[in-house]
C-alpha positions, 0 to 999 in steps of 0.5 A, spaced: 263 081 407 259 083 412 252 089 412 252 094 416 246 095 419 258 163 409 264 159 407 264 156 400 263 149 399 269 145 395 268 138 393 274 134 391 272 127 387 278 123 387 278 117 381 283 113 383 286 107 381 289 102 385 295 097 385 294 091 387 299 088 392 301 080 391 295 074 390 292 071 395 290 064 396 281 064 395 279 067 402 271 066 402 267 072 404 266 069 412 271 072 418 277 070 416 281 064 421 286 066 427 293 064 425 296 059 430 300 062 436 297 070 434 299 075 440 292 075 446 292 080 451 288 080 456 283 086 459 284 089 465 278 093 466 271 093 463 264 098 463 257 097 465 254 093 460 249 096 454 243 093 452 241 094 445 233 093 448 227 097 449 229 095 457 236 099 455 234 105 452 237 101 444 244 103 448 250 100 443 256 101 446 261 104 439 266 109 440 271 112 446 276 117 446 280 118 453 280 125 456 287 126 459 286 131 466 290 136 466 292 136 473 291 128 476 292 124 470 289 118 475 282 122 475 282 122 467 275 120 464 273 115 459 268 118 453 264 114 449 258 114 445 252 108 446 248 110 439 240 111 441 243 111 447 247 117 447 254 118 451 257 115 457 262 118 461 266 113 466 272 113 470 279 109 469 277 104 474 270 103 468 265 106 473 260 110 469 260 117 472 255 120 467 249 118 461 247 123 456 241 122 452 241 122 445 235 127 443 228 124 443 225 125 436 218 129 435 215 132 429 219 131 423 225 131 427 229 125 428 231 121 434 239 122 435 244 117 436 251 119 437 256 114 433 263 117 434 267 121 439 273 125 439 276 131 443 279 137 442 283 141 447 284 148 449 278 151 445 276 157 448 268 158 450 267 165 452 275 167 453 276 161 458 279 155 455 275 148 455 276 142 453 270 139 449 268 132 446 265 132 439 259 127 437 256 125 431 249 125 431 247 120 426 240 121 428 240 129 426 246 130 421 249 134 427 255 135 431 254 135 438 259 138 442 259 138 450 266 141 455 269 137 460 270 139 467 276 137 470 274 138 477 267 134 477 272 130 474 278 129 479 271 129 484 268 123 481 261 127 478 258 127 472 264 132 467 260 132 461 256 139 460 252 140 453 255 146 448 251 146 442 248 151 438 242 150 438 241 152 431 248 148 429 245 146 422 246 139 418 253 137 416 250 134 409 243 134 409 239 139 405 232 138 407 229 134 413 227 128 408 235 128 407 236 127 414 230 122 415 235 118 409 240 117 414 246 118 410 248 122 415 254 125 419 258 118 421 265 117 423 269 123 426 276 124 427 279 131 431 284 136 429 287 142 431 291 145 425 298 148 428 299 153 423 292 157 425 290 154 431 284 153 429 280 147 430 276 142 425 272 136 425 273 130 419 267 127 418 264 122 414 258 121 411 254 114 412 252 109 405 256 114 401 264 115 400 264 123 403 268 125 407 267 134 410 272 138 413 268 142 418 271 148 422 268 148 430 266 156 431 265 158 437 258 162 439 259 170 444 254 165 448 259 160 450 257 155 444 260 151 439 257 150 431 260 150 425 261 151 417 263 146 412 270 148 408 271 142 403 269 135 402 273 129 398 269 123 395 273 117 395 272 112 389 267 107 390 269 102 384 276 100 383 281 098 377 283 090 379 289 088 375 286 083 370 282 091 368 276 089 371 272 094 375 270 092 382 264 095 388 264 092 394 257 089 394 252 092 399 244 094 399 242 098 393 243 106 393 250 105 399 256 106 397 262 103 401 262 108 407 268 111 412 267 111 419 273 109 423 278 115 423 284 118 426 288 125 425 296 124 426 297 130 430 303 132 429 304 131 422 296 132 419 295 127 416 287 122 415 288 116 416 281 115 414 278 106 413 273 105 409 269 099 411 270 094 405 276 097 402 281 098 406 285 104 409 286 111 406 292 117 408 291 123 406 292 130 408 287 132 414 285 139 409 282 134 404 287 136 399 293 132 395 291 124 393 289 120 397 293 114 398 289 107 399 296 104 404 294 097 406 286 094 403 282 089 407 283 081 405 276 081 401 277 087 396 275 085 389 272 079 391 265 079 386 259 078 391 252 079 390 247 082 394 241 078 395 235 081 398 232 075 401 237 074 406 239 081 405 246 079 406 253 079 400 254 072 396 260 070 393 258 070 386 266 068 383 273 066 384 278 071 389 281 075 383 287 076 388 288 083 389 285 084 397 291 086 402 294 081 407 293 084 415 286 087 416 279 084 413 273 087 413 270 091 416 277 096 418 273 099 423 276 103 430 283 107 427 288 111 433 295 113 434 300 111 439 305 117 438 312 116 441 318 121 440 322 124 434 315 122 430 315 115 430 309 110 433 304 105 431 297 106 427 292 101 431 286 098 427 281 094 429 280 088 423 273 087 425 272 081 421 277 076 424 276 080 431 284 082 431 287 090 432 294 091 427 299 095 427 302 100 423 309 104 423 306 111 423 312 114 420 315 112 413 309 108 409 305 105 414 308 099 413 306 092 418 308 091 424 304 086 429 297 083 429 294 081 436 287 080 439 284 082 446 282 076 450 279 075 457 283 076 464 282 069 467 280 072 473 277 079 470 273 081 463 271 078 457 276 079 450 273 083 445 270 081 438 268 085 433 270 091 435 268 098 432 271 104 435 279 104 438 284 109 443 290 109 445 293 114 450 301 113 451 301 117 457 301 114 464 293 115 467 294 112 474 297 105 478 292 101 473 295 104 467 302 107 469 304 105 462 298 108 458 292 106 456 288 102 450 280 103 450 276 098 446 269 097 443 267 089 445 261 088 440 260 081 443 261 082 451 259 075 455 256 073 460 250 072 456 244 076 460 237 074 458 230 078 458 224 075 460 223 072 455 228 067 455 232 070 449 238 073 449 240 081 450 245 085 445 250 086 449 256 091 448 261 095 453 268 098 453 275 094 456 281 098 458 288 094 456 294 096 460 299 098 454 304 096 456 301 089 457 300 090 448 307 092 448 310 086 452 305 080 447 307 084 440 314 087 442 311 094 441 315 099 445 313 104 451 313 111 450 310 115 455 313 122 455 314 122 447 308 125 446 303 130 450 296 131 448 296 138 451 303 141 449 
């Protein structure tokens, strides 16, 4: 178990009880150890490294999502964001073509840091369809919003321009010391209702349980801002089968969060992870049950939080109820369609350094486990993954058979400041999908699915 450094408001608070799935064998609180023979497959391409240093603005790679051209689907972009460090563009080859500062903190405004990223296309900014990325400001408690160009795209030039209404208001946060809490806007996830055709954001809230349907509202001065429709709290306590009750430990006053989240597309279901729990699916309007489908290995394990090392102790025996595939902290979600509804859920198992597959039809049920190693001649693998998205379309020669983009948190070489000690080093790799497919025995769809039909 690891820490973690005018429309009406409908809030849904959800009591539910979970059923344990079979025991497990006592698994400590540590990453858990990699099974002999697990699938690798190596990296094909890498960004620029990021420093989380004065030296590198505090930039922390965290999330990407990957901009499909409509036109040249090699000039296709990379948009992820670096936290204090704002958000990148880069190009297919991992050359980066854009930096965006986060807002620069003044008065009783706070510092932005941009935490998720997520698309949404064919909005309409002054009657012209745009496509946009929308951004969790964790900073503010806002949602950034900034429109692709696709000819300074397919020219090799910066894409990004920023949209936000300048007097978008907080997601969660009623008054300035609120958003000074940082319980704020966090993980975010997209999705276009096609009964409307209107466009929302699902966002979670930082240290505590909720998650906010937000509808994107276009400006007559060609900006984007939002109003809030609903929320939905998640249990924070939970029934183990011996009729205890079990919280995941963390720091006094947070609650397990969300942050890793993906909208099926075509069917409108949230999949929603909550960090030390497990994955939620539920319907995007964050309305019905939500269903806890798969759990980390490390639920209902006892741990005390202690504040001298301020890190979770095992403070009794595995009660046995923890899941098998995924350990904490579940973090990156994405959806590999392919045709007639079927495909894989991807979830980055940040504990163990894995990525697990689920069917995306039926019940979820588990399909494959693999990790993301070196090239032997190219980049490093990735270790402790936060942020994940796969695209099944071909994007050029290098990745004719779609594209898996991930957060590596531990990138390597080691890089050292003056000092002699060693820089925070984070980037993003590029894996060819069809190299996952080949390792795990997962299939190759690239023309089941479209992101812009």
């Amino acid at each position: 178990m690891h820490l973690r450094s005018g429309h009406r408001l409908l809030t849904v608070t959800t009591t539910l009880l979970c059923t344990a799935l079979p025991p497990l064998a006592l698994l400590p609180l540590a990453p858990v150890a990699l099974a002999a023979g697990l699938p690798v497959v190596d990296a094909e391409r890498e960004t620029p490294a990021l420093f989380d240093d004065e030296a590198g603005s505090n930039s922390n790679a965290d999330d990407p999502a990957i901009w499909l051209h409509p036109t040249n689907h090699g000039r296709s972009v990379v948009v992820a964001t670096a936290k204090e460090g704002g958000l990148r563009a880069y190009s297919l080859t991992g050359r980066q073509l854009q930096s965006i500062a986060a807002p620069v903190g003044s008065g009783s405004e706070e510092a932005g840091r941009f935490n998720n990223v997520d698309l949404a296309y064919g909005v309409r900014l002054a009657g012209v369809p745009s496509d946009l990325a929308v951004v969790s400001d964790r900073g503010r408690d806002t949602l950034r919003t900034y429109r692709i160009d696709p000819a300074a795209a397919a020219g090799g030039r910066a894409p990004l321009t920023d949209v936000s209404d300048p007097a978008a208001p907080p997601v969660f946060s009623s008054s300035p010391d609120e958003v000074g809490d940082q319980a704020t806007a966090y993980g975010l996830a997209t999705w276009r209702d096609p009964a409307s055709g209107q466009h929302y954001a699902l966002v979670s809230r930082r240290h505590t349980t909720q998650v906010a349907l937000v509808r994107l509202v276009t400006t007559p001065a060609g900006t984007i801002t939002y109003t809030v429709e609903r929320r939905l709290t998640l249990p924070s306590s939970f029934r183990l089968p011996d009729g205890s009750s079990w919280t995941p430990c963390g720091e006094p006053g947070e609650l397990p969060q969300v942050e890793g989240m993906v909208v099926d597309a075509q069917t409108g279901v949230l999949y929603a992870g909550q960090e030390d729990v497990g994955i939620w699916r539920m319907p995007a309007t964050l309305t019905g049950t939500p269903v806890l489908m798969d759990k980390v290995r490390e639920f209902g394990v006892p741990a005390t939080f202690d504040p001298d090392t301020e890190e979770c102790e095992v403070s009794g025996p595995d009660p046995g109820a923890g899941g098998k595939h995924i350990s904490a902290d579940v973090e990156g979600l994405t959806i590999y369609y392919r045709g007639n509804g079927r495909g894989y859920l991807l979830a980055s198992s940040q504990g163990d350094d894995t990525f697990v597959v689920y069917q995306r039809a039926g019940g979820n049920e588990y399909v494959a486990t693999f990790r993301i190693g070196p090239d032997s001649d190219g980049p490093d693998g990735s270790e402790q993954c936060d942020g994940a998205m796969v695209l099944n379309v071909p994007l050029g020669p290098d990745f004719d058979e779609g594209l898996l983009v991930v957060q590596d948190g531990v990138d390597t070489p080691d890089v050292r400041d003056p000092a002699g000690e060693v820089r925070t080093n984070t980037n993003f790799k590029f894996v060819e999908w069809d190299d996952v497919a080949d390792e795990t025995g997962l299939a190759v769809d690239t023309s089941g699915w479209h992101p812009r039909r």
